[in-house]
C-alpha positions, 0 to 999 in steps of 0.5 A: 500500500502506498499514501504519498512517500510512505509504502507499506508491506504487511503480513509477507510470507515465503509463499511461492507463488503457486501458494506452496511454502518455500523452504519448509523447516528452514528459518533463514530459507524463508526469511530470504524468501520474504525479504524477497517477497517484499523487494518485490512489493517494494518494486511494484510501489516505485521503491527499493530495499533501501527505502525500508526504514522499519521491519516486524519481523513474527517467528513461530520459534524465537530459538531460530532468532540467529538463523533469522537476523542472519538473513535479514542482516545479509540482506538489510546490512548497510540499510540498517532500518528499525527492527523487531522481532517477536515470537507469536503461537502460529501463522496462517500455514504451519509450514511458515515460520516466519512473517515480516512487516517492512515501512519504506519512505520513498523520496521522489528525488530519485 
């Protein structure tokens, strides 16, 4: 969803896109894939990776926290937006173990 320079992405999964869940059991598989997901969403409202300046990042297993950070932090390194992540009981597959929120400014001087 864009409003002016503001782009939101919510509830991103590392959903194929014939709706099958890729990289069942692997935290850091999925959490590349969302962020891919995302880029995408991004691409589509004019913006970039580099315009996120906040994500929320939902896990079904906290433990997996290193797996996670370390795919958000290969793709978000040098970006470096405000981030959370937080455990919740379940998402909407069970094969998800992973769901990321990304806010993105866009400046229209690009």
């Amino acid at each position: 969803m864009r409003a002016g320079p503001w782009v939101c992405v919510s509830g991103s999964t590392a959903a194929n896109p014939d709706g099958t869940v890729a990289h069942v059991g692997d935290a850091y598989g999925q959490t590349k894939r969302t962020l891919e997901v995302i880029a995408a969403a991004l691409a589509e409202a004019g913006g970039q990776l580099s315009d996120v300046i906040r994500t929320r990042i939902y896990v079904v297993d906290i433990a997996q926290w290193e797996e996670i950070g370390r795919a958000h932090g290969e793709v978000f390194g040098e970006i470096r937006p405000a981030t959370s992540m937080v455990e919740v009981s379940r998402l909407i597959h069970p094969d998800m173990l992973v769901e990321i929120e990304a806010d993105a400014y866009i400046l229209e001087t690009r």
